[in-house]
Structures are given as C-alpha cells and as structure tokens.
N, C-alpha and C positions, 0 to 999 in steps of 0.2 A: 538693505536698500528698500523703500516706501513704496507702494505704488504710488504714490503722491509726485515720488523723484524721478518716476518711470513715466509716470504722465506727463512732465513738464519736459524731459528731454526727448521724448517721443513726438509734441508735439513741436518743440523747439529745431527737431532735426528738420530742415529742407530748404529749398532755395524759394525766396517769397520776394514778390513783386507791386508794385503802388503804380502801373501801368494803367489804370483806372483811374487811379486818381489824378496823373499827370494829365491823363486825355480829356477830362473832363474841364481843367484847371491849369494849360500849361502855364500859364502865366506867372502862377505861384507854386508849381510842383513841377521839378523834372522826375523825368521816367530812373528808377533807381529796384538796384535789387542786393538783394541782402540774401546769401549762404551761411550757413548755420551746417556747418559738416564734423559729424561725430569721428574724436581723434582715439585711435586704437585702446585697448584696457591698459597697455603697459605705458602707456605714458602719463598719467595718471593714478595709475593703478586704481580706477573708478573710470568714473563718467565727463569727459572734457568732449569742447569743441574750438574747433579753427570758424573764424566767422571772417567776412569779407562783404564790404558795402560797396557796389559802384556804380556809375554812372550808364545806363544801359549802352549808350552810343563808344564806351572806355571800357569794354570789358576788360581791359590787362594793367588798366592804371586804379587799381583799388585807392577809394579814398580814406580807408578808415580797416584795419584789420585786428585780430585779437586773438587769443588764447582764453577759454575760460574754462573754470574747473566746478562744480557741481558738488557741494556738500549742505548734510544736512544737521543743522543745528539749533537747538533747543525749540523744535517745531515749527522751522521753516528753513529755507533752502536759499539758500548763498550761493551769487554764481560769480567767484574769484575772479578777476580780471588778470590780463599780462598780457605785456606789450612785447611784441618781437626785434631782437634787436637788428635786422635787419629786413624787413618786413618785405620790399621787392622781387629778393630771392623767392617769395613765396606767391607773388602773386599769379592769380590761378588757382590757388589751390582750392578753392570753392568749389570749382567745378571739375581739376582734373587729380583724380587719387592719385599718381606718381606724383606730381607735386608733394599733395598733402604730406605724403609718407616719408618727405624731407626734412621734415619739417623735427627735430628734437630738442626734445625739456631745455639743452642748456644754448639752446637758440633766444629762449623769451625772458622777462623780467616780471614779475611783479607789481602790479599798479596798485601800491596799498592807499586804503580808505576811498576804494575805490568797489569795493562789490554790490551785484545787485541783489535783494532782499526779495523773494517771491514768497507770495502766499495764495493758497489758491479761496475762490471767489465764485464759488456755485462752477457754471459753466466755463471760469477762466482764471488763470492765474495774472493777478497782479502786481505788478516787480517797482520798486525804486532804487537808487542810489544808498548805501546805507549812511544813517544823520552823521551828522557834524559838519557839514561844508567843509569838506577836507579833502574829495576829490579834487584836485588844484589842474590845472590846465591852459597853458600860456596857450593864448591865441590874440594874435596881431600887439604883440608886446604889451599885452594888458595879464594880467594875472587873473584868472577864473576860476571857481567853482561850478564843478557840474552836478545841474538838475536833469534828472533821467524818470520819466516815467513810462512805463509798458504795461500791455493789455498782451494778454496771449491765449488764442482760443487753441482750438483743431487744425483750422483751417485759414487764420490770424496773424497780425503780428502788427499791433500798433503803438505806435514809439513817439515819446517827445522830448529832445536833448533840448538843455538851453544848458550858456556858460555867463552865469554872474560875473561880475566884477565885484572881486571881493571886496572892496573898498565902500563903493555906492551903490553894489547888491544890486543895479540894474546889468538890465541883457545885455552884453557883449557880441553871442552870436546863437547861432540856432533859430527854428523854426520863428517864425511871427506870425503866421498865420495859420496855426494847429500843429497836431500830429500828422506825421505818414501813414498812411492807410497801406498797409502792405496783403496780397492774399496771396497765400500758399501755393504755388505753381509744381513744386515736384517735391514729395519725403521722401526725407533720408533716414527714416525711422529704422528700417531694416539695418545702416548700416552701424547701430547703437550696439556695444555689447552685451549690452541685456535683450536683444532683438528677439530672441526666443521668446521670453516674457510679454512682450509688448505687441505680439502677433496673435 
C-alpha cells in the first residue's frame, strides 16, 4: 500500500460541506454535504468506503449513496464504484457507525465502467470517470453518460458531475453553473485501517 493510496484515502475520509458556497449563491447552490466514511479492512480486505450525499435540510433522505473500493494500478488509483441494492436501509450511515456496520459485501453491485482514475497533482489529487463514455446512467428517460471530475486537497473536495446524452452528447443534467465547492467539516481519517500510518 503507497503512501500515495494512504494520502488519497486519508484525505478523502470525512463529512465535507458547500455551506459557503450555498450562502453566498443560494440561488444556484443549495446547502449539501457529502460523507466519505471508511468501511472496515474485512470488507474489502483493503481500503473502501460508504459515501452519502444530502441535502442539508434531508439529513435521512440521501440523494445519491455508494460503495467504493480503492486500488492501485499501473501508477494510479482506481476508485471501484457499486451501487447498493437496497440503499434506504442504509441511509444514515454517513454519520451513524451501527448503520454503517450493516451494511455487507453481498448488499451492493458493481457499477462497471464506472471507476474513478486519481492522480495526484502537487498539492492535490485529481480524479475523473475512467474513458469510454460507458458509465451509462438513465435519468428522466434519456440514456446518459457520466462526465465526473474532482479536485481533492487536505482540506477539499471539489466535484463536477454532468450526464450527456449519448446520442447528442449535450447535458442532460448536472451542474450548469460549476462545480460544488465542498470544505472539509470533520475527518475520518482515524477511522481508515491504515489509521496508524496516517497519524
């Protein structure tokens, strides 16, 4: 394991917020936060996490939740995708570990051609979709591909999803006017398996 892989999931571990940015801007950014909670060694037997995106005013109606897995390959770091198949059961679990610890392998699925590709970038790591327009993603009965790009500092975490239409390759849905501006509100670095290393 890289300190490269220990850097990325150390600073990836914690619950980050675009509270600034919404206050500044509500007009075009509601208040959103995003948890990034490291899921035990044996479920992975490596470095995974449960993530949860929601509405600050909805803490319990996550819009958006994941599974992902952390490897490294041919000098850069893959971060697996999977979708849970029943994702409600779990909501919460960003914030409350008995949730979380509900949560098992033959719970999620697989989101192939769908992982994110990080490299890091002096002071930060920057991630995309990995190529082929193959991450596919129905939203409002149109057929998409997802454009994903992320910036991740220390203290970071700025994201910009858009879903093509595969057909005329124009936006479908996602952002229109930038990325989310999220800052890091509490680590969860400690709670990474390799927490010793990372301390």
């Amino acid at each position: 394991m890289t300190s490269e892989l220990i850097a990325l999931a150390s600073w990836m571990a914690g619950h980050f917020s675009n509270q600034k940015q919404a206050s500044a801007n509500p007009q075009s950014y509601a208040h959103i936060r995003v948890f990034f909670r490291p899921l035990p060694f044996e479920f992975f037997g490596g470095i995974g996490f449960y993530s949860e995106q929601v509405y600050d005013y909805d803490l319990w109606n996550p819009y958006r939740q994941g599974i992902h897995r952390l490897v490294e390959q041919e000098g850069q770091i893959y971060i697996e995708n999977y979708g849970l198949k029943d994702g409600m059961l779990y909501a919460g679990a960003g914030r409350e570990l008995d949730i979380l610890r509900t949560i098992k392998p033959d719970c999620i699925e697989r989101r192939y051609n769908c992982s994110m590709i990080f490299k890091r970038d002096g002071e930060m790591f920057r991630g995309s979709v990995e190529p082929g327009e193959k991450c596919l993603i129905n939203r409002k009965g149109c057929e998409t591909y997802l454009v994903s790009d992320v910036e991740l500092t220390e203290h970071t975490w700025v994201s910009l999803d858009r879903g093509m239409d595969v057909n005329t390759r124009e936006q479908v849905w996602g952002s229109t006017e930038g990325p989310l501006l999220f800052e890091k509100v509490e680590s969860f670095a400690n709670e990474l398996p390799v927490a010793t290393l990372v301390m």
